[in-house]
C-alpha positions in Angstrom: 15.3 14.6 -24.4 13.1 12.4 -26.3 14.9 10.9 -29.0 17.9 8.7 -29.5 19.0 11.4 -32.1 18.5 14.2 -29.7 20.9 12.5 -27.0 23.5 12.1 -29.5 23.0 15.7 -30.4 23.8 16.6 -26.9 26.8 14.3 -26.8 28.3 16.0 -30.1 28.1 19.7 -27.8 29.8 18.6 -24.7 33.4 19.4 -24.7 36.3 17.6 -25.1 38.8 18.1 -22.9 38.1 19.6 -19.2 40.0 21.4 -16.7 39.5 18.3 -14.4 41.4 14.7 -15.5 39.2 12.5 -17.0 40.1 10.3 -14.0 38.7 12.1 -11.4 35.7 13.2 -13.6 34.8 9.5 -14.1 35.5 8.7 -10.7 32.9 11.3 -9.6 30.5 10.3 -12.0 30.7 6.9 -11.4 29.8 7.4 -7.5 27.1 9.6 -8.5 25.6 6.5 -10.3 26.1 4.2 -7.9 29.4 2.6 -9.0 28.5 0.3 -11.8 31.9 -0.8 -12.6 31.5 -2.7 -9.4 31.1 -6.5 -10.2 32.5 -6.2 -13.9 35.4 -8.3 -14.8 37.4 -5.9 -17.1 40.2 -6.2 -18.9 41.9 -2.6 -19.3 43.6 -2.2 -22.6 46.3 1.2 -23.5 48.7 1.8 -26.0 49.7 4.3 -29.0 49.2 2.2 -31.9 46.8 -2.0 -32.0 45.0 -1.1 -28.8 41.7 -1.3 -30.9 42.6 -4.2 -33.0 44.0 -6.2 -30.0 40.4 -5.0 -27.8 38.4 -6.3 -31.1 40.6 -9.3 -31.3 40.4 -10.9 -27.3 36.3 -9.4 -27.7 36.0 -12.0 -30.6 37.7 -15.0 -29.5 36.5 -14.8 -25.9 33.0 -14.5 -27.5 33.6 -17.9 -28.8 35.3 -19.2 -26.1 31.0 -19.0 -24.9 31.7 -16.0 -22.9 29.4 -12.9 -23.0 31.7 -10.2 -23.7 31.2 -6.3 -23.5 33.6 -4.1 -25.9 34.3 0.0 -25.1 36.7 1.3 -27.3 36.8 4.7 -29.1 37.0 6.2 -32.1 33.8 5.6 -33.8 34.2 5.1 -37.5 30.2 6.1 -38.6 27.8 5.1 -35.6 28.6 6.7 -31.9 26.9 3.4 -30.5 30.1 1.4 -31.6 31.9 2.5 -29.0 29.8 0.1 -26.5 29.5 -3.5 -28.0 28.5 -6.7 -26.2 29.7 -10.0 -28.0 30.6 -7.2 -30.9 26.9 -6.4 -31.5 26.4 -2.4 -30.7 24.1 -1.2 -28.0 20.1 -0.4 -29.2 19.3 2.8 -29.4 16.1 2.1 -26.9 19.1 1.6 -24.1 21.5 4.1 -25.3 19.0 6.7 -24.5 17.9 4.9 -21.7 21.8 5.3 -20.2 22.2 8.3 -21.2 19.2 9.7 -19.2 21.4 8.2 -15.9 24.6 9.7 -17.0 22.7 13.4 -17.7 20.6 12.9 -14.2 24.1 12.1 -12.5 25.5 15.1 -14.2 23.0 17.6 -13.2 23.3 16.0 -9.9 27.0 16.9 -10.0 26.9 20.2 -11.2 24.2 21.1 -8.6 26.6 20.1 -6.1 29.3 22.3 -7.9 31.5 19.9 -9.8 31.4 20.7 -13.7 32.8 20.0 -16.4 32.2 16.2 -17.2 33.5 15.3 -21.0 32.1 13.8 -24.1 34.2 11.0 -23.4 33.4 10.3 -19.9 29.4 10.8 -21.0 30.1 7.4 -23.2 32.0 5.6 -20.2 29.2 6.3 -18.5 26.7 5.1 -20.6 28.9 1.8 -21.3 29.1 1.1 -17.7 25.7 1.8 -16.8 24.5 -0.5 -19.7 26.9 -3.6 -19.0 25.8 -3.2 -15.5 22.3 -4.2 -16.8 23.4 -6.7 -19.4 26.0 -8.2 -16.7 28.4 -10.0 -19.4 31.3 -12.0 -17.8 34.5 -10.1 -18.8 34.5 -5.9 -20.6 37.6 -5.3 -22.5 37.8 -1.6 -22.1 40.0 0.8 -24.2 41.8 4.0 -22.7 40.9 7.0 -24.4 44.1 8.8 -23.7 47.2 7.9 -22.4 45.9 5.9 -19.3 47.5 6.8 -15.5 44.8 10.2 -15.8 42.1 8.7 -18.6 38.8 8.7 -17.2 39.0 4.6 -17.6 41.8 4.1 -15.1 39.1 5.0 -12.4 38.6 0.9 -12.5 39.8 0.1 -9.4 41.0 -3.5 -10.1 40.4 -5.1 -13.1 40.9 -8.6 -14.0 44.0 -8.1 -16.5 46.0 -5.1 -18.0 47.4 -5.4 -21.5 49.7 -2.5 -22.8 50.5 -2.4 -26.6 52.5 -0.2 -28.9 54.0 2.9 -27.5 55.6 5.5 -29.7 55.3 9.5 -29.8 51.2 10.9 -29.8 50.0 13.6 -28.1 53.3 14.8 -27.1 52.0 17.4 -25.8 50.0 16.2 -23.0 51.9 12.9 -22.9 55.3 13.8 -23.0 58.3 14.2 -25.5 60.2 10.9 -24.5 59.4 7.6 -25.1 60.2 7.0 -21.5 57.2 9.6 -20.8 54.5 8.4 -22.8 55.4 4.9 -21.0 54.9 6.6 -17.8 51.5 7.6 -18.9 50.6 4.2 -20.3 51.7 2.8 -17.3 49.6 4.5 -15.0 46.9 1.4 -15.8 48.9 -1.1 -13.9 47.2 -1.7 -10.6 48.7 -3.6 -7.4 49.1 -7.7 -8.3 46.7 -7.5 -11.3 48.8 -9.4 -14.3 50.0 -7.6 -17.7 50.6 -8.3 -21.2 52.7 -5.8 -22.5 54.7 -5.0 -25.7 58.0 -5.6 -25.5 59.4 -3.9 -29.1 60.7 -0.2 -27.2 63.4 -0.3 -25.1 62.5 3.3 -23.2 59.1 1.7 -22.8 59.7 -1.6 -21.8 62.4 -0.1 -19.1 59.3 1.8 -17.4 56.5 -0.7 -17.8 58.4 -3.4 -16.4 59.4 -1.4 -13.4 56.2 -0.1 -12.4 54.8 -3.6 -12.5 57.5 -5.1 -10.2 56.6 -2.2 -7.8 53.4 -3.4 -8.2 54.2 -6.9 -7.6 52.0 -7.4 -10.5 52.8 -10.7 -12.8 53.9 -9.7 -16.5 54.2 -11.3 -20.0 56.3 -9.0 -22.6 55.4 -9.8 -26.7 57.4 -8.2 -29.6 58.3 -8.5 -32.8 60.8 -11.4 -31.8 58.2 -14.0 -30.5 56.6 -13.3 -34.2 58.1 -15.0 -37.5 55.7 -14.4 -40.5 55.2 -17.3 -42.9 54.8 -15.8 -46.6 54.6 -18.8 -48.3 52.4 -20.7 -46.3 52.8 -24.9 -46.2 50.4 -27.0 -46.3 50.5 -28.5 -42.6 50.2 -24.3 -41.6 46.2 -24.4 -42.8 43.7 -23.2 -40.1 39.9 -24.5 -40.0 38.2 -21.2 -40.5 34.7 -22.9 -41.4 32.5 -21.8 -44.2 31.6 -18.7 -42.9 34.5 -16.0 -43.9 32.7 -12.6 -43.4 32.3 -10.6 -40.1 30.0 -7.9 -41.0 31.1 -6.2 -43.9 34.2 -7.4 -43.6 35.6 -10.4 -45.7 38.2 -12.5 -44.6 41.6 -11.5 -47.3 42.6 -13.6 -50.5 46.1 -13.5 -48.6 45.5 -13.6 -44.7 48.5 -13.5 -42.6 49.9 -16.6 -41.1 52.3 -16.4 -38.6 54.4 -18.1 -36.0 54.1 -16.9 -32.2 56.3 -18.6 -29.8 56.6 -17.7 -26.5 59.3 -19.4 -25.0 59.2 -20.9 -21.1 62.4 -19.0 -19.9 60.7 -15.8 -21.2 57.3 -16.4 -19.4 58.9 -18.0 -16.4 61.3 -15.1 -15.9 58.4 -12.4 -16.6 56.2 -14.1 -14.1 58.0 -15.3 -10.8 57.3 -12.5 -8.6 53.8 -13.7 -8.3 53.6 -16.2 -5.1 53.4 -19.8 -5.7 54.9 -20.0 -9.3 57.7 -22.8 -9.9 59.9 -24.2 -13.2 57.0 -26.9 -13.2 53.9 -24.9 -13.5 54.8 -22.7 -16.8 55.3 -26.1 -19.2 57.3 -25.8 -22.1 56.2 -23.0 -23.4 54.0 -21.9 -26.4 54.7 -22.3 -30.5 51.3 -21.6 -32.4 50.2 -20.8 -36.0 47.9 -18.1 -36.0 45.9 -15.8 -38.7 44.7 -12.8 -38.8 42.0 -11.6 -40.7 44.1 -8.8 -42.5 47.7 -8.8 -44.8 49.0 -6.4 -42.1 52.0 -7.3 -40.7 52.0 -5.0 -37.7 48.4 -7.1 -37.2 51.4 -10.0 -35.4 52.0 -8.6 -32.4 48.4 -6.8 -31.7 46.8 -10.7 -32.6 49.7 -12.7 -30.4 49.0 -10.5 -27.6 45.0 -10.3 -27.7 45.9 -14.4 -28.1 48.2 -14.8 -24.3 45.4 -12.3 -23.3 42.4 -15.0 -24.1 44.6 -17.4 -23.1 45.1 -16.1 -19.5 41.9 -15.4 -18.9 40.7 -19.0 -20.0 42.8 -20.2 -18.0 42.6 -18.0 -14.8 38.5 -18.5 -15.2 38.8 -22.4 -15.0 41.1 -22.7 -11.8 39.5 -22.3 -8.3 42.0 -20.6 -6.1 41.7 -17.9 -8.5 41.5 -15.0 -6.4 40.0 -12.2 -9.1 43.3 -11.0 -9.4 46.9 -12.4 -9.1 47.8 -15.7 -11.1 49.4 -18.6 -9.6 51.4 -21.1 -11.6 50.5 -20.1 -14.9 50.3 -23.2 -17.0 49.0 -22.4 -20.9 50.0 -25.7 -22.1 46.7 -27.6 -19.3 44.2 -25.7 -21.3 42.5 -27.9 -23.4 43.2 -28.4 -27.2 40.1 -27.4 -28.1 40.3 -24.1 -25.6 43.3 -23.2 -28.0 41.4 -24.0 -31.4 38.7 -22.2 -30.9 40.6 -19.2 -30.0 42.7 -19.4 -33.0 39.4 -20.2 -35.2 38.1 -16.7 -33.8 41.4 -14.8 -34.6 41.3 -15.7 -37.7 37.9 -14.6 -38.4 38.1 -11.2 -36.6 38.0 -8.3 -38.1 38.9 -4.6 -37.1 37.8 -1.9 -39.6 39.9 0.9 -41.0 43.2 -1.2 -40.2 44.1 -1.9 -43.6 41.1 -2.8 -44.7 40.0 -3.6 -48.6 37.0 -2.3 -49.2 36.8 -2.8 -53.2 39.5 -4.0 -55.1 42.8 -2.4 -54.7 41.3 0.1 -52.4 42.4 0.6 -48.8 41.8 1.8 -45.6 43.9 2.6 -42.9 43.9 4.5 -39.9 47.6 5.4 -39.0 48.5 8.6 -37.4 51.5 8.8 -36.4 55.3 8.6 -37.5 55.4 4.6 -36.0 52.0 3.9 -37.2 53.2 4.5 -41.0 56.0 2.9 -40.8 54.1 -0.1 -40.1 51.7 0.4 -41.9 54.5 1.2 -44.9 56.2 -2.2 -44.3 52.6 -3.9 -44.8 52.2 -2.3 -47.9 55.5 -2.9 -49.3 55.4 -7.0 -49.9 51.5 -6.0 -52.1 52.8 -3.8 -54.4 54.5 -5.9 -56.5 55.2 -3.1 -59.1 51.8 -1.8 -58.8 51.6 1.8 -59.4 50.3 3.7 -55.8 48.2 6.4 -55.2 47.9 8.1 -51.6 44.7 10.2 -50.2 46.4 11.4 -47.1 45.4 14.1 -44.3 45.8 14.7 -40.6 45.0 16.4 -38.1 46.3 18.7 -35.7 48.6 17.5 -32.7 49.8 15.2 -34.8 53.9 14.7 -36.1 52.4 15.6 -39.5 56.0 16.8 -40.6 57.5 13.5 -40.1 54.6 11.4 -41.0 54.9 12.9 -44.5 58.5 12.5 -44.9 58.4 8.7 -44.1 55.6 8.6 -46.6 57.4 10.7 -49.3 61.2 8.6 -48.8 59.3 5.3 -48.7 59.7 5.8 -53.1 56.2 3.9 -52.8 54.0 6.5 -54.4 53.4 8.4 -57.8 50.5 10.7 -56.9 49.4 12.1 -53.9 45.8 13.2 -53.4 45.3 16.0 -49.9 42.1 16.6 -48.2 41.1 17.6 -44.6 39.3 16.9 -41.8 38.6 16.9 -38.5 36.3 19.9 -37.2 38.4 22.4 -35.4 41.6 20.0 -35.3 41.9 20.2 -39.0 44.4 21.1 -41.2 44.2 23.2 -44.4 44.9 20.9 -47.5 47.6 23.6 -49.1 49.3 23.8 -46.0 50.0 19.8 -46.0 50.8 20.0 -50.1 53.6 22.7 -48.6 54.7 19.8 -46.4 54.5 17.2 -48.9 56.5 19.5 -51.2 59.6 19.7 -49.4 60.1 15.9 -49.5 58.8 14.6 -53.3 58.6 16.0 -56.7 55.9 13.8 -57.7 52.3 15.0 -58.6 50.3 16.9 -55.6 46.4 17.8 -56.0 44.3 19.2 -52.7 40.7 19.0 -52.0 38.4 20.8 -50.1 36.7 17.3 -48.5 37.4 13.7 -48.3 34.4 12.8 -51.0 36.5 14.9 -54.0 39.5 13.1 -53.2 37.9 9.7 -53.0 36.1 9.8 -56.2 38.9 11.7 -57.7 41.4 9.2 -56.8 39.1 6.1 -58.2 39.2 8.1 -61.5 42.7 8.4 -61.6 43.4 4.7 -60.4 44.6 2.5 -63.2 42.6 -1.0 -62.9 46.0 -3.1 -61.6 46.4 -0.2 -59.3 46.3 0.3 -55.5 44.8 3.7 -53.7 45.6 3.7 -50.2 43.8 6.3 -47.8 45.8 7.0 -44.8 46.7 9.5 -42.4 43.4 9.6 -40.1 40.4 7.9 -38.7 38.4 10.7 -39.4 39.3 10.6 -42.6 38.6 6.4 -42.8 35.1 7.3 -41.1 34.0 9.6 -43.8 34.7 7.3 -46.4 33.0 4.4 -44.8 29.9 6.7 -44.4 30.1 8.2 -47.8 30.0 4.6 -48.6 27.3 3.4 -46.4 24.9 6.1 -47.3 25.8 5.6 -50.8 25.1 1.9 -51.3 
């Protein structure tokens, strides 16, 4: 194994899934390496839908809060290596090989022993922890692959801070059927008196996440839509100091960014937050009313950027106070953090970026990676205040273990779109392109065409796109990914 190309190689054979839970693979792997999650400060991130964009959101503004931060999160769009970031830069590929090498050694060590059937995903924890074990940053916001009580990530023993964010139906059939269910497994991340920031839109959800945390006498904050007012037409007094520099990456911060209002009330974060010892009506102040903006014209982008926001905020706060233990807060106060603490946290919000979230990338092209039933709805009532009697064209696919039936059908009743352009991918998850047309059939009369890969529809649906109107690719990330490569390789 000699080459950085060769590791990935191996990576792309090793299975998926495993007889095993990824918990207690991880767990065995990370003994067999010498436990280097021990030490990190990580904040543990699950959810359905924003867990990315809120782990890319607290990575950026913690960054600039002078922190050195470390960033696991899967998918990949293109690159494999952006899966393991530190202050959002990706790992070289001199020390992704080099972690690999300890992951494979531990393996063989393992199987040797008798204990197979490590995953790809528990390969790339491995190699993330290994690597911020070297690189030693001060706080790891770490994503769950999936679900979260048996994910190979919930083998962190305490981490500093939980944050839960949207949970709807995925993977209902290894999660559950019920939204109650799906909370269940979400809520396996919540550890004895380690705080959460949960979101508070499902009732099912919120019933179960709320619960387990008072069991676990662990202190929780819940953000929804209601602590979230957009501001369409923005004022003048509303403006944010966003400097000169308005690209992350290859990312450019929006013509129209969205501004909105977060308040978090007292009574709501006093209420959430008195089990912990030593909290009191004067130690929560008077609550919190900010302006923020996100990098992006998606409204479902609120509540992912308020809660990434409490998150950075907590942890500034926690990190400047003394009798912080590691763990469990005591009398939370948001409002003693320093103006400028809160400034440059907003500053970073609204520069962050998170690609393949409805992203433009050319005019009145875009990207987005819903899939699922909840995540186009959102993603549909995002869309819906930029049409402005724009004509619409969708490139949609998906793959298997998916609600593809009822992801179409919101997409078809939505009235948004005149032409509909099917592809597939996804490997041996993928889904025949005639077999979604059928789908897509019994819910719209309008015009239908299928393609055998991702690069025909594209460039077909650029030809057909009138210059005033928009092309929306949805459906998948594998299908974002594609097109981003397609794109990359192609400039």
């Amino acid at each position: 194994m000699q080459t950085y190309e060769d590791a990935v190689n191996f990576i792309d054979h090793i299975e998926k899934y495993s007889a095993h839970p990824g918990v207690e693979n991880a767990a065995k792997l990370l003994a067999a390496l010498n436990h280097p999650e021990y030490g990190l400060r990580i904040i543990h991130v699950a959810g359905t839908n924003g867990k990315g964009s809120v782990c890319a959101f607290l990575s950026d503004m913690l960054t600039a809060l002078g922190y050195r931060t470390g960033l696991f999160i899967s998918p990949h769009l293109v690159d494999i290596r952006e899966r393991v970031q530190l202050d959002r830069k990706k790992i070289s590929k001199e020390d992704f090989i080099n972690c690999f090498l300890l992951v494979k050694r531990a393996a063989e060590k393992l199987a040797q022993e008798g204990y197979v059937g490590l995953t790809y995903f528990d390969y790339l924890f491995g190699i993330a922890l290994c690597w911020y074990r070297e690189q030693a940053p001060d706080y790891v916001v770490v994503e769950t692959g999936l679900g979260g009580r048996l994910d190979s990530t919930n083998s962190i023993p305490a981490p500093l801070l939980t944050i839960i964010t949207s949970i709807s139906f995925d993977h209902t059939e290894i999660l559950g059927d019920t939204i109650a269910k799906i909370a269940v497994e979400k809520a396996g991340i919540i550890k004895p008196g380690v705080p959460l920031i949960y979101c508070a839109d499902e009732a099912d959800a919120c019933e179960v996440i709320t619960k387990t945390a008072e069991e676990n006498k662990s202190p929780y904050i819940g953000i929804g839509r209601k602590n979230c007012r957009w501001i369409p037409d923005e004022p003048a007094d509303a403006k944010l100091s966003m400097g000169e520099d308005m690209t992350h990456g290859s990312i450019q911060v929006p013509a129209n960014p969205l501004r909105f209002i977060f308040s978090l009330p007292k009574a709501q974060y006093y209420a959430q937050t008195k089990i912990s010892n030593g909290i009191d009506d004067r130690a929560v102040g008077n609550g919190l009313r900010e302006i923020l903006t996100v990098n992006s014209p998606a409204l479902y982008q609120m509540e992912n950027a308020a809660i990434a926001y409490t998150a950075a905020l907590w942890v500034s706060w926690l990190s400047g106070n003394s009798f912080f233990d590691g763990r469990t807060p005591c009398n939370i106060n948001f409002n003693s953090l320093p103006e400028a603490t809160r400034t440059i946290c907003k500053d970073a919000l609204a520069r962050s970026a998170w690609e393949g979230r409805f992203e433009q990338i050319m005019r009145g092209v875009y990207l987005d990676g819903a899939h699922n039933a909840d995540g186009i709805r959102m993603l549909l009532a995002s869309l819906r205040p930029l049409v402005k009697g724009r004509n619409i064209l969708l490139l949609f696919t998906a793959v298997k273990e998916k609600d593809t039936g009822e992801m179409i059908r919101e997409l078809c009743e939505s009235g948004l779109f005149y032409y509909y352009l099917i592809t597939t991918v996804g490997g041996s998850r993928a889904i025949p392109p005639e077999q979604l047309k059928e789908n897509f059939q019994e819910h719209t009369n309008a015009p239908i065409t299928t393609y055998e890969t991702p690069k025909d529809a594209f460039f077909a649906g650029l030809k057909l796109k009138g210059e005033n109107d928009i092309l929306l690719c949805a459906g998948s990330l594998y299908l974002v990914g594609q097109i981003k490569e397609m794109l990359l390789f192609a400039s």
